[in-house]
C-alpha positions as CSV (number, residue, x, y, z in Angstrom):
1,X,51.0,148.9,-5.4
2,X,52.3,147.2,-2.1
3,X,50.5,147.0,1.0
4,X,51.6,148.8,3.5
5,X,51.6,147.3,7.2
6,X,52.2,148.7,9.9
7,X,55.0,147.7,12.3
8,X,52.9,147.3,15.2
9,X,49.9,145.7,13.5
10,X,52.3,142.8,12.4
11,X,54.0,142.2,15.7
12,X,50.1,142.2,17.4
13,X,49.5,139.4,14.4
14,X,52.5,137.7,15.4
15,X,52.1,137.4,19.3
16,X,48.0,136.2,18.6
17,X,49.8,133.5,16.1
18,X,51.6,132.4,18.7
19,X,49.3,132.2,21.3
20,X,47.2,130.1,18.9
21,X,49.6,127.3,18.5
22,X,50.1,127.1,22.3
23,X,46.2,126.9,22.6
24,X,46.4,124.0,19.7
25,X,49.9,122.4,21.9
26,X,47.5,122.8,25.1
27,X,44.6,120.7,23.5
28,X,47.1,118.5,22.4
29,X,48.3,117.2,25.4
30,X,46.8,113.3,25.8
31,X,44.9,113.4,29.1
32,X,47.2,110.6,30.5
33,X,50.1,113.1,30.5
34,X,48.2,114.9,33.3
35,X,49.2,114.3,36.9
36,X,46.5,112.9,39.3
37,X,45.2,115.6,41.7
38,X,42.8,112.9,43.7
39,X,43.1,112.2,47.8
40,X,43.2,108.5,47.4
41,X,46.6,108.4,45.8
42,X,49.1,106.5,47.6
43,X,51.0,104.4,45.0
44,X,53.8,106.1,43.0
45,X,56.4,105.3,40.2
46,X,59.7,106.1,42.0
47,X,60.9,109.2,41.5
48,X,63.8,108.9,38.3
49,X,66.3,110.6,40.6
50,X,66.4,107.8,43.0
51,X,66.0,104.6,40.2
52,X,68.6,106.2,38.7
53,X,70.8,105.7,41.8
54,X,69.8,101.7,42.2
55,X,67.0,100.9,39.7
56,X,67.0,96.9,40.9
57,X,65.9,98.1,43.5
58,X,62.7,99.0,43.1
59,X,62.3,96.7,39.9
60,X,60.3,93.2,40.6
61,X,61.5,90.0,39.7
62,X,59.2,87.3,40.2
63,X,56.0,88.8,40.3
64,X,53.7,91.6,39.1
65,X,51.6,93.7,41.5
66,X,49.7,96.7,39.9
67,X,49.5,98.0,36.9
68,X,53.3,100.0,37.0
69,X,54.8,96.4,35.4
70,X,52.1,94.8,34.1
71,X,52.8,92.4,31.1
72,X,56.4,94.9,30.9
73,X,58.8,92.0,31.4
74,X,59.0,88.4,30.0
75,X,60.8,86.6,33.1
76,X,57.4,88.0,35.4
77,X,54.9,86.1,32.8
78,X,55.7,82.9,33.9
79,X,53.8,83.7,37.4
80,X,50.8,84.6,35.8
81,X,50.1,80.8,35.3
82,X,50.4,80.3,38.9
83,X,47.6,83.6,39.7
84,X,45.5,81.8,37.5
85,X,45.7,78.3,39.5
86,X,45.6,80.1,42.5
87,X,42.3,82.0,41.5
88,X,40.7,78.8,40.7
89,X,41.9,77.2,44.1
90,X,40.7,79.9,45.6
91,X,37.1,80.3,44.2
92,X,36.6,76.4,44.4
93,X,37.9,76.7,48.1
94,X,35.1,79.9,49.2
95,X,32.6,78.6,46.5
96,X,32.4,82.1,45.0
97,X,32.1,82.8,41.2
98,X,34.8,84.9,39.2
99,X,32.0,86.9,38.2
100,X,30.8,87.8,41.4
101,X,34.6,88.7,42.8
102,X,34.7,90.5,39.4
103,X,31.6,92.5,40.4
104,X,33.6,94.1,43.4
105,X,36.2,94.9,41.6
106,X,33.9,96.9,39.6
107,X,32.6,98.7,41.8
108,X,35.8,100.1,43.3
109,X,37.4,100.8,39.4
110,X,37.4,104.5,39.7
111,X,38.4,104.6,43.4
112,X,41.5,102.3,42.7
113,X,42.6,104.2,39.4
114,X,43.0,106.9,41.8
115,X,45.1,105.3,43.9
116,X,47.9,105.5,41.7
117,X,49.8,108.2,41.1
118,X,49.6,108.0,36.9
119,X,46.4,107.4,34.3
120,X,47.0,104.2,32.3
121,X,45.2,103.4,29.0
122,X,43.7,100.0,30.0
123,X,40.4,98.8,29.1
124,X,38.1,98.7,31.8
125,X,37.8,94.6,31.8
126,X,41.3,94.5,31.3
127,X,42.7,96.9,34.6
128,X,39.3,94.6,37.0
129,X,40.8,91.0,35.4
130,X,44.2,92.7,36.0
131,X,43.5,93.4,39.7
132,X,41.5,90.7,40.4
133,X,43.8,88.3,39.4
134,X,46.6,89.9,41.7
135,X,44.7,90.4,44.6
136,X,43.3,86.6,44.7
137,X,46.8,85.9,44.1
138,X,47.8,87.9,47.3
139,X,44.9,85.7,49.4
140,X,45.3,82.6,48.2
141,X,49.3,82.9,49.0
142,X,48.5,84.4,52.7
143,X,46.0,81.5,53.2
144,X,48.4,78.8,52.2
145,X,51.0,80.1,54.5
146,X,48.2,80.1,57.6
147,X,48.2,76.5,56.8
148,X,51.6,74.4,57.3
149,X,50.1,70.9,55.3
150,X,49.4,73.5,52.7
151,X,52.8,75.0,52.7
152,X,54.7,72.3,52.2
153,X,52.9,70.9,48.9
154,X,52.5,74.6,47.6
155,X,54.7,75.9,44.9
156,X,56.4,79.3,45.9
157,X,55.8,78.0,50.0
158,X,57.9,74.6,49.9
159,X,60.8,76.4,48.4
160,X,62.3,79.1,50.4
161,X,64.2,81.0,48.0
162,X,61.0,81.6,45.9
163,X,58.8,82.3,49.3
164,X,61.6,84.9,50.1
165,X,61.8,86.7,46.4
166,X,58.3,87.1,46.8
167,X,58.1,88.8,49.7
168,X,60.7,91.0,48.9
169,X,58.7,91.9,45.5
170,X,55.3,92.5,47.3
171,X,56.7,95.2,49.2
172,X,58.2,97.0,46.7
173,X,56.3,100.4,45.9
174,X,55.5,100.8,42.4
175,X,54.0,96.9,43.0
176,X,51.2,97.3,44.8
177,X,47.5,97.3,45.1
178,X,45.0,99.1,47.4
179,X,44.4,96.9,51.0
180,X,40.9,97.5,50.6
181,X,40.7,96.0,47.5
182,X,42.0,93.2,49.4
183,X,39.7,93.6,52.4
184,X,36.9,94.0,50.3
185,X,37.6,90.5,48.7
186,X,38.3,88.9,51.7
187,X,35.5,90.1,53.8
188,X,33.0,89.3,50.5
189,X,29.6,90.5,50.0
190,X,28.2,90.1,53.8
191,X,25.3,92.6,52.9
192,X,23.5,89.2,51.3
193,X,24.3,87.2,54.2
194,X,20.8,86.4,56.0
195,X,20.2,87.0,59.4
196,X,23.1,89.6,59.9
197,X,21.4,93.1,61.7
198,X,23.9,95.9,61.2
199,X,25.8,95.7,64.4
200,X,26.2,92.3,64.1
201,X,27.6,92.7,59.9
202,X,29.7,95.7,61.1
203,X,31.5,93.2,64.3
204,X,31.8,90.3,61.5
205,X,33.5,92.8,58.6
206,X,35.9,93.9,61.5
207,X,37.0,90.7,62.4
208,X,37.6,89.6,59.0
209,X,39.6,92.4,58.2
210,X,41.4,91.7,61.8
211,X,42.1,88.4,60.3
212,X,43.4,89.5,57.0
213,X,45.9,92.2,58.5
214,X,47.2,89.4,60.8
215,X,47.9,87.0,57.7
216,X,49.5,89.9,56.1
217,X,51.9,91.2,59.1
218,X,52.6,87.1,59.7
219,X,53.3,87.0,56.1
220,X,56.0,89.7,56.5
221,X,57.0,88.5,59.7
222,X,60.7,88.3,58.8
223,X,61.7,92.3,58.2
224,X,61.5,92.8,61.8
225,X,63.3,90.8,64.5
226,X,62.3,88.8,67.5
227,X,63.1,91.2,70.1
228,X,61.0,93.8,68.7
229,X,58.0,94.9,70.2
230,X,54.8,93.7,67.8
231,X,53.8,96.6,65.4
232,X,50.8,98.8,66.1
233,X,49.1,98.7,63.0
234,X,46.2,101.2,61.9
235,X,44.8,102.3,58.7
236,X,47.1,100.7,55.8
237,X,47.0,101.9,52.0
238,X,49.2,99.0,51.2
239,X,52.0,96.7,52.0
240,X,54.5,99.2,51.7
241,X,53.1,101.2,54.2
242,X,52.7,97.9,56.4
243,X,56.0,97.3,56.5
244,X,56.8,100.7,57.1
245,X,54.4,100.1,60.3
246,X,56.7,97.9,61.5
247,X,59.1,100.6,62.5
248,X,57.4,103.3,64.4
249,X,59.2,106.4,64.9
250,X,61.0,107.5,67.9
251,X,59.0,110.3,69.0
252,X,55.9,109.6,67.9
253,X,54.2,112.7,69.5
254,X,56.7,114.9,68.2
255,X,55.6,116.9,65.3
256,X,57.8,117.7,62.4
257,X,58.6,121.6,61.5
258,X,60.4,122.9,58.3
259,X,63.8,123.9,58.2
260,X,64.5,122.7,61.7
261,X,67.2,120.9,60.9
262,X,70.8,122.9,62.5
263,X,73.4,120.1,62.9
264,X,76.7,121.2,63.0
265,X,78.8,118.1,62.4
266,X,77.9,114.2,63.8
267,X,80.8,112.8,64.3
268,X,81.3,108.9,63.1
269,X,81.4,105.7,66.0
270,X,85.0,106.0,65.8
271,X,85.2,109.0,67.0
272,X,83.0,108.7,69.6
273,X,84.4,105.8,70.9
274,X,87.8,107.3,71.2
275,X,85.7,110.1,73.2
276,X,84.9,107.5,75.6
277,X,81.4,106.6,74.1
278,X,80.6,103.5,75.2
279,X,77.5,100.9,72.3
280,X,75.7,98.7,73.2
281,X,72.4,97.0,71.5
282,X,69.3,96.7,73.7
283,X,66.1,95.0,73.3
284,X,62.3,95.0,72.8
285,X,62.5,98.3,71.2
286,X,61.8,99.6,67.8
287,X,64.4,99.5,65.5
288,X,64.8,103.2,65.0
289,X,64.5,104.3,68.9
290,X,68.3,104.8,69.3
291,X,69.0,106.9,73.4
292,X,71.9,108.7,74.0
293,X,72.1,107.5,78.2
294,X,73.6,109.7,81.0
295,X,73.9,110.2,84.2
296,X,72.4,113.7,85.6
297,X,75.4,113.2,88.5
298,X,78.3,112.9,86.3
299,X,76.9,115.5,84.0
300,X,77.6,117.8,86.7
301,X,80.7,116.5,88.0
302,X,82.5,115.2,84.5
303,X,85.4,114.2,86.6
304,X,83.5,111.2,87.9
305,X,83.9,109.7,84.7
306,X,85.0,106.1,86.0
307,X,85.4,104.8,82.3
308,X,89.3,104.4,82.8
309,X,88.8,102.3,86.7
310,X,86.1,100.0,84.7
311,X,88.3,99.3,81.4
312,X,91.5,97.8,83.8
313,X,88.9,96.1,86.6
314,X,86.3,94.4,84.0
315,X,85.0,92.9,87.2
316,X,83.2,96.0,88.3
317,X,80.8,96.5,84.6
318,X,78.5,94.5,86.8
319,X,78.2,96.9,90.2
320,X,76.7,100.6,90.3
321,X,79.8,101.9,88.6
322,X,79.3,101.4,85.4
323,X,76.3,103.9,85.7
324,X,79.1,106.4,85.8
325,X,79.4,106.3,82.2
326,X,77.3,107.3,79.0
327,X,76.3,104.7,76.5
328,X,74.8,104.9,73.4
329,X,72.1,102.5,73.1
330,X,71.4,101.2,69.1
331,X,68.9,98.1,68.5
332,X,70.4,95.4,66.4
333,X,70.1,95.7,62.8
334,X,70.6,93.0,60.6
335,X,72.0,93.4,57.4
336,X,72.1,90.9,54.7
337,X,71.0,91.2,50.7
338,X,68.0,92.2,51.1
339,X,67.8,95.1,53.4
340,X,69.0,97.8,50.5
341,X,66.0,96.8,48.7
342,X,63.3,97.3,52.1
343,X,64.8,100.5,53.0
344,X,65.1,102.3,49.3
345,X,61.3,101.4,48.9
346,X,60.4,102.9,52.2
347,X,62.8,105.7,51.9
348,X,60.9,106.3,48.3
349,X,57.2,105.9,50.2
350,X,58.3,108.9,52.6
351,X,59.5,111.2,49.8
352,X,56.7,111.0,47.7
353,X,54.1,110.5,50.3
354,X,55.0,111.1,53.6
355,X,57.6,114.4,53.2
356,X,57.0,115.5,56.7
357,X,57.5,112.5,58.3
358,X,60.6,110.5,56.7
359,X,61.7,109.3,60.2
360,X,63.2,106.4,57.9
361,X,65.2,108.4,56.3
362,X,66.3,110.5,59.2
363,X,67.3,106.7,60.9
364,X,69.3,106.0,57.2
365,X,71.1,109.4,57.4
366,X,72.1,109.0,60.9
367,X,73.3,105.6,60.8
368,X,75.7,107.3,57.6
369,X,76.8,109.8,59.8
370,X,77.9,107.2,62.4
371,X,79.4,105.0,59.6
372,X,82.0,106.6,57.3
373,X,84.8,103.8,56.9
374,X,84.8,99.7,57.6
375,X,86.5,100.9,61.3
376,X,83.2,101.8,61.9
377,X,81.1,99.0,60.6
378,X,83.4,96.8,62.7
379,X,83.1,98.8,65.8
380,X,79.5,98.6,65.3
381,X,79.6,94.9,65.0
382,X,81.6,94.0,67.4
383,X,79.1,95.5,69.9
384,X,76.8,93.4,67.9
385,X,74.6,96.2,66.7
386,X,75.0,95.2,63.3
387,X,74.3,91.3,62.3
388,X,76.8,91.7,59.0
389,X,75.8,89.3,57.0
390,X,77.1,90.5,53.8
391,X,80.5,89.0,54.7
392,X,82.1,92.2,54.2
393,X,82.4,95.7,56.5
394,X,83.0,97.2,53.0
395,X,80.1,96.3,51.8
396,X,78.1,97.5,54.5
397,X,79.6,100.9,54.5
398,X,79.2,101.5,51.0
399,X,75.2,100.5,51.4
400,X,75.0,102.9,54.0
401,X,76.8,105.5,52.4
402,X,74.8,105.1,48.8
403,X,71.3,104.6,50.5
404,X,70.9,108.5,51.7
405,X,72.1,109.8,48.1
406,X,69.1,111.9,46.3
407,X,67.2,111.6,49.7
408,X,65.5,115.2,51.5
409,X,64.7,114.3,54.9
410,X,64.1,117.2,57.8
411,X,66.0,115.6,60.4
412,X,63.7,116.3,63.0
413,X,63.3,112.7,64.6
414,X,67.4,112.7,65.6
415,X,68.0,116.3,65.7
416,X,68.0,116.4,69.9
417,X,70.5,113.3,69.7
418,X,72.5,114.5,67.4
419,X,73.4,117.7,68.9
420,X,73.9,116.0,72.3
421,X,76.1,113.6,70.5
422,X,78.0,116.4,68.8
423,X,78.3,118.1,72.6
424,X,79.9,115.1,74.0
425,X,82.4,114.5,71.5
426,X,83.2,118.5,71.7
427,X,84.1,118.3,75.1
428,X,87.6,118.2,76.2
429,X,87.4,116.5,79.6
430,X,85.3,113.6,77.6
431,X,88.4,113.5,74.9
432,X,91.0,113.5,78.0
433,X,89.3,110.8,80.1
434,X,89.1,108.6,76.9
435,X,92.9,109.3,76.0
436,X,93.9,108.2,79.4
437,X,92.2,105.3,79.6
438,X,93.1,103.8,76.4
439,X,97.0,104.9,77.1
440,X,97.2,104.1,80.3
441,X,94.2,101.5,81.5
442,X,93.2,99.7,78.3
443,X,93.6,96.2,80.5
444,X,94.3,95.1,83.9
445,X,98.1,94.7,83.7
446,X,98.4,98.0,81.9
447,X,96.4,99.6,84.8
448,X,98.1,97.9,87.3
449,X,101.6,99.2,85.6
450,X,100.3,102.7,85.1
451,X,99.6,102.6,89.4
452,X,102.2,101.1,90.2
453,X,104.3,104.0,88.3
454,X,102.1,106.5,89.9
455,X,103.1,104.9,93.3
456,X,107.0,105.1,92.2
457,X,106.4,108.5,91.1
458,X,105.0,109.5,94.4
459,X,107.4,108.2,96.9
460,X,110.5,109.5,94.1
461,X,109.0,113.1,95.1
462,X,108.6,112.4,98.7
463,X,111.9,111.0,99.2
464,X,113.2,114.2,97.4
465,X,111.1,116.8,99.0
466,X,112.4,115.3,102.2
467,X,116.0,115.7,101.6
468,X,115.3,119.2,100.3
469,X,113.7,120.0,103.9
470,X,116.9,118.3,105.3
């Protein structure tokens, strides 16, 4: 005879069966598929949604930083020769043994695993070789750059093109290292140093780490421009965040709230131009602190608006009247092949570390609503705000219409400017004033014509009203 089950009793078996293979798939699960929880992470893969978007982009090509590409690529091999000339250059230069630099490394294992933002399966000697090797690669490159008879006989320094591709590869995210692996190198093992009490050793690993950030901003020297003011740097987790240094946001004691973004529209440079906008680039700013100038007098009287008198008497931009206008001041950016790569990697920094303060990514997504089509890359350069140097306006307008795809930013750093923008091209007298003087006082002689007519006009009327009365 058959065993009778019940119902019930076989669906209770079947639920505990299944919750014992999802215990088993639980246990399962290698270790290195688990997400890093620690405080010290600050070096990510990019996100697949943006590599998808540009994945050269955050993809070295001369050299490996990190574990993220280690040994992943045959054309990045041939620069492990040079790390390993460079770290015998470099410990016949300080007089320290591999060992001993290994030691550090060592020390910090743990600490610098958890700087990344994924477990990998590397053997202990083979993750401190791998990072010692690239950090001594890192210092012994910064040295030789300090040192002009050493740049010129070096490798990657006498040869421009190689100096630049490396540059542009150490700051990419996913190839980094920890600074204070780099710091800790440099500054050595100054607890063995004789003589040193502890004020004195804390002054001396100060100044050594002074020294290193100096080589390392020097190094970089070329993402920012001239008339720049020189970054404030502070506590740096890599070069990456460095760079990022070297553009300080434009409010810096403004602190960012969710869901404050409420922008209605920003209208493109064209348009604001034909509203009577007036660019212009200024100087010894950061790059991202773009003002929106007025005057608190012709705010109240908008019919003081001498943009038309100052379009037809260019002589005049020089007195107090052209305070009667607004302008739009933008520092100059320059834009050549490598600034898509610099500003994707930063862009990716901010999402994944800083998502509360992505004041690069607000600057990116309001330079895209300011430039829609070439008209406006060419407005924008023939202010001289943008340095084109990809040859093309087309080619700028579709970088800064790709960069902000897959990008969340709050908006808060431009959200005041942009809705004073939006207010000035929204108001009709603005639109009026602007139509007039493009119509009737682009130039001089068209000014002088449109007076002249106005003149005509007048004494037409008079002569008119006067035979009426007669």
């Amino acid at each position: 005879m058959e065993k009778m089950v019940c119902p019930a009793t076989a669906a209770n078996d079947s639920i505990k069966e299944e919750e014992f293979e999802c215990k088993e798939l639980i246990i399962d699960i290698p270790l290195a598929l688990e997400p890093p929880r620690w405080p010290e992470c600050c070096i990510y893969r990019v996100p697949k949604r943006l590599r998808g978007v540009k994945h050269m982009a955050y993809t070295p090509r001369l050299v490996s930083i990190g574990p993220f590409h280690h040994c992943m690529r045959k054309e990045l091999k041939d620069m492990e020769i040079q790390k390993l000339r460079y770290l015998r250059d470099f410990c016949c230069r300080t007089r320290k043994s591999i060992e001993d630099l290994a030691c550090i490394i060592e020390r910090n294992e743990v600490r610098i695993r958890h700087s990344y933002s994924e477990n990998f399966l590397l053997g202990s000697k083979e993750f401190v070789n791998m990072i010692l090797l690239d950090a001594i690669f890192i210092l012994e490159l910064f040295w030789r750059k300090s040192k002009k008879s050493m740049a010129q006989k070096d490798y990657i320094l006498s040869q421009p093109y190689m100096e630049r591709g490396i540059r542009y590869d150490l700051l990419l995210l996913e190839n980094q290292i920890p600074f204070f692996v780099l710091e800790d190198l440099y500054c050595g093992d100054q607890q063995n140093e004789a003589g040193l009490q502890n004020g004195e050793l804390q002054q001396v690993l100060l100044t050594k780490r002074d020294i290193l950030l100096k080589l390392s901003c020097r190094f970089f020297r070329d993402l920012y421009h001239d008339e720049q003011p020189e970054p404030k740097i502070g506590e740096v987790k890599h070069f990456t965040d460095l760079v990022r240094c070297f553009f300080p946001p434009p409010n810096p004691g403004q602190k960012p709230k969710e869901n404050k973004r409420n922008i209605k529209h920003l209208y493109t440079a064209t348009k604001l131009a034909e509203a009577g906008m007036k660019f212009r680039p200024t100087s010894g700013r950061s790059l991202l602190e773009i003002q929106f100038l007025k005057n608190e007098c012709l705010e109240s009287f908008p019919c003081l608006n001498l943009s038309w008198l100052l379009a037809c008497l260019p002589c005049l931009k020089s007195t107090c009247f052209t305070r009667m206008q607004r302008f739009l001041e933008i520092p100059p950016l320059r834009v050549d092949d490598k600034t898509e790569g610099l500003f994707r990697n930063l862009m990716a920094l901010e999402q994944c570390h800083y998502p509360f303060e992505t004041y690069i990514c607000d600057y990116i997504g309001l330079l895209d609503d300011l430039i829609t089509t070439k008209a406006d890359v060419g407005l924008l350069a023939d202010k001289k705000i943008i340095v084109n140097e990809l040859g093309s306006n087309v080619a700028v307008t579709d970088l800064f219409n790709k960069l902000g795809h897959e990008i969340e930013s709050n908006g808060i750093f431009y959200l005041d400017l942009s809705k004073e923008l939006d207010e000035y091209y929204e108001n009709s007298w603005n639109r009026a004033v602007a139509t007039l003087t493009s119509v009737y006082f682009q130039d001089f002689w068209r000014g002088t014509a449109t007076v002249v007519g106005i003149i005509f006009l007048g004494l037409t009327l008079w002569n008119f009203i006067r035979l009426l009365r007669k």
